[in-house]
C-alpha positions as CSV (number, residue, x, y, z in Angstrom):
1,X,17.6,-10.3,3.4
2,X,13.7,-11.1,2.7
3,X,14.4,-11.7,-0.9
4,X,16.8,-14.6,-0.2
5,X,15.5,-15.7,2.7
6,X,12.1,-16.0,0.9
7,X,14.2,-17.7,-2.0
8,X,15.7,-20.6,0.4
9,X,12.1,-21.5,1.9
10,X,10.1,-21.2,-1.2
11,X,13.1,-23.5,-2.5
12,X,12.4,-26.0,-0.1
13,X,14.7,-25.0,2.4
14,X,17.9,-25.9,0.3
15,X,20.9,-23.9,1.0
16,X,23.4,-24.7,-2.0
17,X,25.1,-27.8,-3.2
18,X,28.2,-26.7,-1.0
19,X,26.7,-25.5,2.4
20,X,25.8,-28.0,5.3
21,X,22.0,-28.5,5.9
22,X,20.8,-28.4,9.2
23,X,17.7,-29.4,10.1
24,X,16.9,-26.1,11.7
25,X,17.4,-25.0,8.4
26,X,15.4,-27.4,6.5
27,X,12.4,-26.9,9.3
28,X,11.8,-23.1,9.5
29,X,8.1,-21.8,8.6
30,X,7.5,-19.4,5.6
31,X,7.9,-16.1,7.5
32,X,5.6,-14.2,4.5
33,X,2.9,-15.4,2.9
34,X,3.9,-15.6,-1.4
35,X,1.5,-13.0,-1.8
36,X,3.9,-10.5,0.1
37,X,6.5,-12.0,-1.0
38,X,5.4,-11.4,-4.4
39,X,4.4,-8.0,-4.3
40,X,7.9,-7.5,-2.4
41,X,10.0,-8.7,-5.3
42,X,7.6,-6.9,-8.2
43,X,6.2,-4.1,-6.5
44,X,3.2,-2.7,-8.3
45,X,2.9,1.1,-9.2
46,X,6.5,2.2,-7.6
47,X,6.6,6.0,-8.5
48,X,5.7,9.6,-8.0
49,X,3.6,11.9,-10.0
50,X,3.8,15.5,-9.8
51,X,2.4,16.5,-6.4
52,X,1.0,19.7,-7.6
53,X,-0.7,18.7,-10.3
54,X,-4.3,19.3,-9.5
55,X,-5.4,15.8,-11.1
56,X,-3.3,14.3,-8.1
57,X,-4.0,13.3,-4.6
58,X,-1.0,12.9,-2.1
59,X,-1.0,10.8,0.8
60,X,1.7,10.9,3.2
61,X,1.6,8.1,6.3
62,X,3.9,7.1,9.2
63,X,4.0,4.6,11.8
64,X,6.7,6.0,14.3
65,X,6.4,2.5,16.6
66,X,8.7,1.1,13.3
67,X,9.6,3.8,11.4
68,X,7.9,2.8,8.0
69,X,6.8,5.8,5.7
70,X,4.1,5.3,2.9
71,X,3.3,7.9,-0.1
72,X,0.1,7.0,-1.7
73,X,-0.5,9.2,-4.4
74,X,-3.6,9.0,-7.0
75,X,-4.5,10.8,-10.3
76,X,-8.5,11.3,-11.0
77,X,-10.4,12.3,-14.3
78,X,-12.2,15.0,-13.2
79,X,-15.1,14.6,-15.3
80,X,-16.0,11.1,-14.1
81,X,-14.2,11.0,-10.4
82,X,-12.9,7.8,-11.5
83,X,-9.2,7.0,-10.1
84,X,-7.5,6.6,-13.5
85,X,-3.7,6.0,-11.7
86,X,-2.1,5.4,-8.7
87,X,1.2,4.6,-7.4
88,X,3.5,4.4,-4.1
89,X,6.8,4.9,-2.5
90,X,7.5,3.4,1.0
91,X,10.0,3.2,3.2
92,X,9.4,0.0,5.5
93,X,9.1,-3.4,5.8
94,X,8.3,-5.7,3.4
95,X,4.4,-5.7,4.5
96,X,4.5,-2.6,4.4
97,X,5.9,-2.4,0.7
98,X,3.5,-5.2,-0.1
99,X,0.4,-3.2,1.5
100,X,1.2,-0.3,-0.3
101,X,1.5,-2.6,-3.4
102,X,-2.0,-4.0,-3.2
103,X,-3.2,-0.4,-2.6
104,X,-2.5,1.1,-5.4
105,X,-3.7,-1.8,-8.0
106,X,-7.0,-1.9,-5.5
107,X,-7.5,1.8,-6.0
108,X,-7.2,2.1,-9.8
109,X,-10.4,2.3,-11.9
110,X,-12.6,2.6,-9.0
111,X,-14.8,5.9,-7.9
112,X,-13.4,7.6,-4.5
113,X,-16.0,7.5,-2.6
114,X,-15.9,3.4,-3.5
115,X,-11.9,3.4,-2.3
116,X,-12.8,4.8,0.7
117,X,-14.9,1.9,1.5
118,X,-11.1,-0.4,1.4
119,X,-10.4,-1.2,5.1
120,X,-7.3,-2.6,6.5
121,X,-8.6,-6.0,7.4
122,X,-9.2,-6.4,3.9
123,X,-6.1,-5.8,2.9
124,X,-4.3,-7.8,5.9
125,X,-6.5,-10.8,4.8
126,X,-5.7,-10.7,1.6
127,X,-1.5,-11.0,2.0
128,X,-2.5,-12.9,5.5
129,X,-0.7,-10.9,7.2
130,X,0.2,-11.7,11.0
131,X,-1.3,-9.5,14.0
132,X,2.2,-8.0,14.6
133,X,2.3,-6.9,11.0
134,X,-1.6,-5.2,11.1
135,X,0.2,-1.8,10.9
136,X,1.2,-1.7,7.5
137,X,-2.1,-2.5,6.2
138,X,-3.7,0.2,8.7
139,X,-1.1,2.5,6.6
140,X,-1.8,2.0,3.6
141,X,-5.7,2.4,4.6
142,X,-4.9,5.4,6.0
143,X,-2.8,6.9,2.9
144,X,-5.7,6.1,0.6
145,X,-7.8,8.3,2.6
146,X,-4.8,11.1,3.1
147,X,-4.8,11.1,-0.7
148,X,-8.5,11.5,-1.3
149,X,-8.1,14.1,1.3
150,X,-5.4,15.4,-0.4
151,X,-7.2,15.5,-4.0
152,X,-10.8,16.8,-2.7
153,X,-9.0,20.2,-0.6
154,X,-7.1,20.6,-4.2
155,X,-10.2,20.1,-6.3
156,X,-12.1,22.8,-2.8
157,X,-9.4,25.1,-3.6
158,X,-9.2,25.3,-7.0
159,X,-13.2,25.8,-7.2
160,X,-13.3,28.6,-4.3
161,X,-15.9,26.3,-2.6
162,X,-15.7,25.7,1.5
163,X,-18.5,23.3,1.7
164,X,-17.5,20.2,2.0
165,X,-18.7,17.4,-0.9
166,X,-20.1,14.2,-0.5
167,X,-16.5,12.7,-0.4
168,X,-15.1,14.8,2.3
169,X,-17.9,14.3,4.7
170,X,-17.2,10.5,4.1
171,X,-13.5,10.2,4.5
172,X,-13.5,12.6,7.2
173,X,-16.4,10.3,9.0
């Protein structure tokens, strides 16, 4: 329903050489901005990686006001910290899909504690999303975290440690 409704306004409104037009029709607003819309028809990073690989942060989000449901995952090296990967599956709207989009391709190549630093309004601003749809990029800030999170209580456990590091203190801030 997005796809082709997105298709008739970024057509200019046209409906097909056979259908009626009426000017309702030819008058609607864009309803996304083409940056959603965008990362709605060629969603970056849609996967999985193996959630018990030790390389692999999972975040797991949900808005229960909507329903939508975000997986955020990320691979690090583990020599230089540095996210190397990341990729997404959601269940939601199309900001939502678009959020998680952007996430992932924010995320890659960066340090964690510099993806921690990714805030929702950024994010929001960036596909201009509208007030009622400020939830989905909440989401996806809030999966990047859960997959830091995620990664850091892997890396904790693997290493027999309890004290938290540098990167915990700050996501958990």
């Amino acid at each position: 329903m997005l796809r082709l409704a997105a298709k008739r306004l970024l057509q200019g409104g046209r409906l097909g050489s056979n259908e009626a037009q009426s000017p309702a029709v030819l008058c609607l607003p864009r309803l996304y901005h083409e940056r959603v819309v965008d990362h709605y028809d060629n969603p970056r990073n849609v996967g999985s990686f193996d959630k018990h690989d030790p390389t692999v942060g999972t975040g797991l989000v949900g808005a229960p006001a909507c329903g939508d449901v975000m997986k955020l995952q990320i691979k690090v090296d583990d020599s230089t910290g540095k996210i190397v990967d990341a990729c997404f599956k959601t269940f939601g709207c199309g900001s939502a899909i678009a959020s998680s989009s952007v996430a992932t391709e924010w995320v890659k190549g960066k340090q964690m504690e510099e993806v921690l630093t990714i805030k929702n309004t950024e994010i929001a601003k960036h596909l201009s999303l509208p007030p009622v749809k400020l939830h989905c990029s909440m989401l996806a800030e809030d999966a990047i975290k859960a997959a830091v999170k995620d990664y850091q209580a892997k890396q904790t456990k693997s290493n027999g440690s309890t004290e938290a590091t540098p990167v915990e203190k700050a996501a958990n801030a």
